[in-house]
C-alpha positions in Angstrom: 46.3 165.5 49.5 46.5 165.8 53.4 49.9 166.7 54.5 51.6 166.3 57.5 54.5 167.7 59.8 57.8 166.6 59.9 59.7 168.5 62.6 63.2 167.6 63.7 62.7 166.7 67.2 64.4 169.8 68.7 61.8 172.4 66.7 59.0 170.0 67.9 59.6 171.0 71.2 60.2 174.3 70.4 57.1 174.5 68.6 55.5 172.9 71.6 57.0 175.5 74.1 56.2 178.4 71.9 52.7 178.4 71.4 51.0 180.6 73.6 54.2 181.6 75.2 54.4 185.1 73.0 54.2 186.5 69.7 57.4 186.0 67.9 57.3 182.7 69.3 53.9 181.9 67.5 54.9 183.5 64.3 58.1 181.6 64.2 56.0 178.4 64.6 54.1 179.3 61.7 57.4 179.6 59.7 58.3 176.5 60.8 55.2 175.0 59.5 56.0 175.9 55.9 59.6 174.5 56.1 59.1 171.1 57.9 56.1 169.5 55.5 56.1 166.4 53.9 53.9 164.6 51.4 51.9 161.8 52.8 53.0 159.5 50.4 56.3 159.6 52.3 54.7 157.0 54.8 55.0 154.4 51.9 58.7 154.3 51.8 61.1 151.5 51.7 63.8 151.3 54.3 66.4 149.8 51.4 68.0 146.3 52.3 71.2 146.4 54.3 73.9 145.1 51.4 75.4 148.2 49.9 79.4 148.7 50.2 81.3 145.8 50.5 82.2 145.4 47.1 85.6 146.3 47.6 85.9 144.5 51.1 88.8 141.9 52.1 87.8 138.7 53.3 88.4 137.3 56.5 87.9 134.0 57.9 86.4 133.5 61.7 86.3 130.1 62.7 83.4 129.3 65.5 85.3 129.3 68.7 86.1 125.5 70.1 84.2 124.8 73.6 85.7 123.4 76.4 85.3 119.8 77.5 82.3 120.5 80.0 80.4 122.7 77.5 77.8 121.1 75.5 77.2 124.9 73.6 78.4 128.1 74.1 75.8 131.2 75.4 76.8 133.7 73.0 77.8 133.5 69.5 80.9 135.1 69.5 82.4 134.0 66.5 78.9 135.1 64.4 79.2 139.0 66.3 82.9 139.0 64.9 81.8 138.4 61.7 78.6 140.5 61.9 81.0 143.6 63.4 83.7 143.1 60.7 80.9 143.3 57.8 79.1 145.8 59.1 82.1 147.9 59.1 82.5 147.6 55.2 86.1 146.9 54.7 85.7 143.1 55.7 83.7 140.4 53.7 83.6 137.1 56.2 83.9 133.9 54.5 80.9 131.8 55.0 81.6 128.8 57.2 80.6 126.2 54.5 83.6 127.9 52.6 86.5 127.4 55.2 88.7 124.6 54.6 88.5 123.4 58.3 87.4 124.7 61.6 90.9 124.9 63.9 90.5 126.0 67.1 94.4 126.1 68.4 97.2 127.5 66.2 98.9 123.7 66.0 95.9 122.6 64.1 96.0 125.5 61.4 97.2 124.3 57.8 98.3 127.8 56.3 99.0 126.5 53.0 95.2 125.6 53.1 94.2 129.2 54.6 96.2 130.9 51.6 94.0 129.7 48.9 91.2 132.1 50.4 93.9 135.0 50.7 92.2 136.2 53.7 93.1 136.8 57.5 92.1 134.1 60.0 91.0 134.4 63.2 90.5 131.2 65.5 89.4 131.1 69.7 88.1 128.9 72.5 85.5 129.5 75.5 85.9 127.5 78.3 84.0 127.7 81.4 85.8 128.0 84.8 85.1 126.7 88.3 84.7 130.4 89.8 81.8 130.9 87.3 83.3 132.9 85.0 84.4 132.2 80.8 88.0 132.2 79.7 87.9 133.9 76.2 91.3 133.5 74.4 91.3 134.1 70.7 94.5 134.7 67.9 94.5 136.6 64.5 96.8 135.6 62.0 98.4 136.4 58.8 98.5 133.3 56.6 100.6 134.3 54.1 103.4 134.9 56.8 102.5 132.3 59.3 102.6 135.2 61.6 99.9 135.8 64.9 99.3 139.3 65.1 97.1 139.6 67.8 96.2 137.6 70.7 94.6 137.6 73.8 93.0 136.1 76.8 89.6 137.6 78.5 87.9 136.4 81.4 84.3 137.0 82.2 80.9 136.9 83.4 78.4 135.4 81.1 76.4 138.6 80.6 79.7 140.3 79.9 80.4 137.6 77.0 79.3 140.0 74.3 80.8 142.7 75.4 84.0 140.6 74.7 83.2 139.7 71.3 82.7 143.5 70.5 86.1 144.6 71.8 87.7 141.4 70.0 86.6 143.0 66.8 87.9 146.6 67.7 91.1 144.5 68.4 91.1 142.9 65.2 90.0 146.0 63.0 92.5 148.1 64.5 95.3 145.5 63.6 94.3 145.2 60.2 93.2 149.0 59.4 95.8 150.8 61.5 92.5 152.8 63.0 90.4 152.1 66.3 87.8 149.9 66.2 84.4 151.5 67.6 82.2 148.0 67.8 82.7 148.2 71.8 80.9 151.8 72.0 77.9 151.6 73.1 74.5 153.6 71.7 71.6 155.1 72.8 68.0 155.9 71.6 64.5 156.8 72.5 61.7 154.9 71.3 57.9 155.7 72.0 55.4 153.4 72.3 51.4 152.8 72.6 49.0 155.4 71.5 47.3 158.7 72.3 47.0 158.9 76.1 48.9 155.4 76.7 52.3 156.6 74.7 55.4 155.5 76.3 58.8 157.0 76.3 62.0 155.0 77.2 65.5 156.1 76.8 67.6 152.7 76.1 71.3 151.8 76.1 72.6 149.2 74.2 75.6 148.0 72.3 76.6 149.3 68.8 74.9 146.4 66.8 71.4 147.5 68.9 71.4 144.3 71.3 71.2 143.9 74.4 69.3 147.3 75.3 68.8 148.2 79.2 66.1 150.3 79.9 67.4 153.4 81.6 64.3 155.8 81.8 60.5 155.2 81.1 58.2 158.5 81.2 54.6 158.7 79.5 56.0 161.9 78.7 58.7 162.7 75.6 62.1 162.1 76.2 64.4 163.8 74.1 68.2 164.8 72.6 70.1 162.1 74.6 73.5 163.1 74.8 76.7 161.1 76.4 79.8 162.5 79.0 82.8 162.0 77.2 83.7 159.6 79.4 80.5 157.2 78.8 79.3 157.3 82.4 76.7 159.8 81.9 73.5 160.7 80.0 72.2 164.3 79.5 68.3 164.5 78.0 65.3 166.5 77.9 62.0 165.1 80.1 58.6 166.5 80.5 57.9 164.6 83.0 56.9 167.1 85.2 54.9 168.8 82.1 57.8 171.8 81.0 60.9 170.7 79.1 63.8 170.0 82.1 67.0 168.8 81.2 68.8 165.8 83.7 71.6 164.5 83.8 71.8 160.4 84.6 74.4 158.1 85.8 74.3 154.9 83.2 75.4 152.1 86.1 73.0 153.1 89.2 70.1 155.3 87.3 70.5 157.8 89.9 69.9 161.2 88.1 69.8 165.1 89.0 68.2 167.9 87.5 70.6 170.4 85.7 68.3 173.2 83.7 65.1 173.7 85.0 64.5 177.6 83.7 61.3 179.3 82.9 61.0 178.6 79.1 62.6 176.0 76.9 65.4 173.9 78.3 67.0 171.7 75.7 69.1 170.0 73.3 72.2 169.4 75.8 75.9 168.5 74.7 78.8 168.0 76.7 82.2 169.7 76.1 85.1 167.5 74.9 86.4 167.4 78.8 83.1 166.9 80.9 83.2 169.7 82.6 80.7 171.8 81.0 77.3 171.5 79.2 75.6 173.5 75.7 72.2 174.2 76.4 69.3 176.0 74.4 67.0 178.3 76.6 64.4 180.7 76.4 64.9 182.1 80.3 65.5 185.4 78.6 62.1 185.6 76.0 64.3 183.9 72.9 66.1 180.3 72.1 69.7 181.4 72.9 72.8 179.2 73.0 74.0 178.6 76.8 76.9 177.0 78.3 76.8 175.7 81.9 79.1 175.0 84.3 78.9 171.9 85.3 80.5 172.2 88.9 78.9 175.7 89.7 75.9 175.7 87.2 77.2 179.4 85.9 75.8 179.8 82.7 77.1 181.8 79.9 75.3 183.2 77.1 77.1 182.5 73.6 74.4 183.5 70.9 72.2 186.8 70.7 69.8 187.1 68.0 66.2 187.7 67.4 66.3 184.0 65.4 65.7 180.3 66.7 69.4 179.4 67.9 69.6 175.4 69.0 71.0 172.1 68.9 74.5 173.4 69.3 77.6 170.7 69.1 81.0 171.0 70.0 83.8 171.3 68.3 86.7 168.2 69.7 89.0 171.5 70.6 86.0 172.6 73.3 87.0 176.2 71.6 83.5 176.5 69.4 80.5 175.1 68.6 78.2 174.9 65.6 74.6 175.6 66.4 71.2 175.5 64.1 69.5 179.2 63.5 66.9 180.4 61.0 68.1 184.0 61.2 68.9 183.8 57.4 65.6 183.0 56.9 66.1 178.7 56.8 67.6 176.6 59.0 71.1 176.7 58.5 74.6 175.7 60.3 76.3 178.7 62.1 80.0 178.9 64.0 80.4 180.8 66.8 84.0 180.9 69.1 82.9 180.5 72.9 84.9 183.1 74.1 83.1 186.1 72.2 82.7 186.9 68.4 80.3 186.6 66.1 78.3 183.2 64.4 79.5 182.5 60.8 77.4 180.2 58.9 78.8 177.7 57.1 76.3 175.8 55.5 75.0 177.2 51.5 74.0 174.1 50.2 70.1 174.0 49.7 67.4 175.4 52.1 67.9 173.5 55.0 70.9 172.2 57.0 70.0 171.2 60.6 71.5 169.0 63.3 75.3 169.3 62.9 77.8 167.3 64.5 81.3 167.3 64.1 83.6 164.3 63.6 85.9 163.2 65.9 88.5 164.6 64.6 86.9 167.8 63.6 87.7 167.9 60.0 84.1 167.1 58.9 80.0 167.9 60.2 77.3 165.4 60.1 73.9 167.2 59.7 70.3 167.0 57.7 69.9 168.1 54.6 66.8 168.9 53.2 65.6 169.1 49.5 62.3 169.6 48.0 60.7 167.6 51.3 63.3 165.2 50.9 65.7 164.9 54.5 68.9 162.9 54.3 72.2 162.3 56.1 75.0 164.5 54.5 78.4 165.0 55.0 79.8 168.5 54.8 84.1 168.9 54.7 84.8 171.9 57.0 87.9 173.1 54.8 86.2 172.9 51.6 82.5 173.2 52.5 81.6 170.9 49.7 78.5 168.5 51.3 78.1 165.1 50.1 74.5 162.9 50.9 74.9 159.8 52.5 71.8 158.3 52.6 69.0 157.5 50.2 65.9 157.5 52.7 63.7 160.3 52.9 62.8 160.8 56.0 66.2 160.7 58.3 67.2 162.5 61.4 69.7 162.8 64.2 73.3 161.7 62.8 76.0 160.9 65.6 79.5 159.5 64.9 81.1 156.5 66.0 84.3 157.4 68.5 86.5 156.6 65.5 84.7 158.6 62.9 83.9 156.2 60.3 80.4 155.4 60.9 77.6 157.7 61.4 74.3 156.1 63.3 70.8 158.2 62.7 67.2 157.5 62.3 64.8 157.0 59.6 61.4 156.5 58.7 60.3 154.3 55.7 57.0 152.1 55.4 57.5 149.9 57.8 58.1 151.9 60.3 61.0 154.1 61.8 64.4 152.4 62.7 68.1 153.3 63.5 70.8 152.7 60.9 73.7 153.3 60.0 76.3 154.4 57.0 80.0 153.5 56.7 81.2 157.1 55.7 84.3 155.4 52.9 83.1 152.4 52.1 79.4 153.4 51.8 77.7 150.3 53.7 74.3 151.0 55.0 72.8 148.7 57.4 69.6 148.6 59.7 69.8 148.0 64.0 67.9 145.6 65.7 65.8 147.6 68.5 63.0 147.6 70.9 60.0 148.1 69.1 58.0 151.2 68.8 59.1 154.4 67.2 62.8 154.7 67.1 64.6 157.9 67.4 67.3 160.0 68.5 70.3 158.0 68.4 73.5 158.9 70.2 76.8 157.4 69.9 79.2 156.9 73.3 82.3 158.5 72.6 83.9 155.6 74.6 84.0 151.7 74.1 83.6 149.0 76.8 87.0 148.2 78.5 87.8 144.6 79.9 90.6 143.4 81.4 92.8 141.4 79.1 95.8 138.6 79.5 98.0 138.8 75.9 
């Protein structure tokens, strides 16, 4: 039976960069061969239904907003992206609208003794549309068992910023409920790759958390690669080979203006901004071997962190800014390494299986995101730094490129099943898997802003 690769997009442009480049270079491609194989019969794979988790969910009830007089519909649905936000999240379980004993739209026309029967939360609005052009958004949570509002608040908006609002709405009403911050309002970003042989496509998109409403924020017909955000959501770092050798850029999200940051002989790749902005993880061969670098970001001074013989790449910081976790084969598979920025020496800290890759730490740096690999087999795991025990997530077979949500509780990756590749998405606590909706093509390399969209609110 044929076989064919399947490279973790890093090591495909390492592999890309190393042959003919020199010797250890070509013999490490040749290892990496013999790790990264799949069965073809991995191309007829199910991506499974998007229904898991919610079990255990509480229900809550999101009445479709009222219009005002002068509206004959409303332009976005923002009542259905509550209630799609809410489930996705896996602690809520939206009651159907059929089910809801009315449909108030003002807190005068709310029968709580009715509301109590369903024991769940309600959450009511109105859109109205004002003479300055804009939408007045005003919407109230309640608890029905204590007649009690416990959230509320006015927005006023553009139409194309209308579901934007109904995004932070549900971080408001998550974070009311939960006691944690809601991460619906953080925006994503992917690669996807288009067209065959010498028509292929590349196109680095933005778009909001549930995959709609992408903007196009770089085309190439040549890869685009490792997409990371600035802590402060502005900001895009990636790899291009647009001008044929791997480059890494730096791009402004709002005007697309963008600046070349790495542009060394050798491999330039797999970027990752520290927890303040003001400096950048690099891999680079400059110096004949895929190091670890960090770069300053005001004077472009680079220092080395890693020195081994092995592959070192696809470093991640830790929240702290004080280390960073890095993938090397120096033990002979890829594995997850440790290494202090200021000096010391890498420990690993991944022993579960042959093949850890692709680590990211949580928010709050009490947990690592990453590949793991078994028998041909590539999932989503979790691994608990204090413990080291490492949990699988997922139950595809062919997934890559986890990145948390800013409040840690979802983690957004790719996969590839028969139908194609997509990006989805696992509720680390509650276990809810769900599927994106994207451009079309190939789908890859999913990155979560560490920041959500901010409007100006009235309580």
């Amino acid at each position: 039976m044929k076989e064919r690769l399947r490279i973790s997009t890093c090591f495909k442009w390492l592999l890309m960069k190393i042959i003919g480049r020199c010797r250890f270079f070509i013999q490490f491609g040749i290892a990496v061969l013999g790790l990264f194989m799949v069965a073809n019969s991995y191309a007829d794979l199910e991506i499974p239904p998007i229904t898991e988790g919610l079990e255990s969910a509480h229900p809550i009830a999101i009445v479709p907003f009222g219009r005002g007089d002068q509206m004959t519909s409303s332009p976005v649905p923002i009542a259905d992206i509550i209630s799609r936000d809410l489930e996705r999240s896996g602690f809520f379980a939206p009651i159907p609208e059929r089910e809801l004993p009315g449909l108030p739209t003002t807190k005068e026309h709310v029968r709580f003794s009715d509301w109590r029967l369903l024991g769940a939360n309600l959450v009511i609005g109105n859109l109205s549309f004002l003479p300055d052009g804009r939408y007045s958004i005003h919407f109230r949570l309640f608890d029905v068992f204590q007649e009690k509002q416990l959230a509320g608040f006015r927005f006023l908006a553009p139409a194309k910023e209308l579901r934007k609002i109904a995004h932070k709405i549900s971080d408001i009403i998550y974070e009311k409920l939960t006691g944690e911050p809601g991460a619906f309002s953080a925006r994503i970003a992917y690669i996807t790759e288009t067209g065959i042989s010498k028509k292929k496509r590349y196109t680095l998109y933005v778009a909001d958390s549930d995959g709609e409403d992408a903007i196009d924020i770089r085309s190439s017909t040549r890869p685009l690669l490792s997409p990371a955000w600035s802590p402060d959501g502005r900001k895009l770092a990636y790899v291009s080979f647009e001008g044929g050798e791997s480059h890494v850029y730096v791009q402004e999200i709002a005007t697309k203006n963008r600046y070349r940051i790495a542009a060394f002989p050798g491999i330039n790749g797999a970027p990752a901004w520290s927890p303040d902005g003001s400096r950048l993880a690099l891999t680079l061969s400059k110096d004949g071997n895929a190091e670890i670098y960090i770069m300053g970001m005001r004077t472009r001074h680079l220092s080395r962190i890693t020195r081994n013989e092995a592959i070192d790449t696809e470093a991640s910081w830790a929240p702290d800014g004080q280390s960073l976790v890095f993938t090397s084969d120096r033990s002979g598979t890829p594995q997850i390494y440790r290494v202090p920025i200021r000096g010391g020496s890498p420990e690993r800290i991944t022993f579960d299986g042959r093949y850890n890759a692709r680590a990211v730490f949580s928010p709050d740096g009490a947990r690592l995101a990453l590949v793991h690999g078994v028998q041909g087999v590539y999932r989503i795991a979790l691994q608990e730094l204090d413990t080291g025990s490492l949990r699988v997530l997922t139950e595809t077979n062919l997934d890559e490129s986890p990145s948390f949500s800013p409040n840690g509780s979802t983690i957004l990756y790719s996969t590839t099943g028969k139908r194609g590749s997509a990006l989805a998405a696992v509720s680390i606590d509650r276990g809810t898997r769900y599927q994106l909706t994207v451009r079309g093509g190939k789908v890859r390399e999913p990155a979560w802003s560490p920041v959500g969209w901010s409007p100006a609110v009235t309580p």
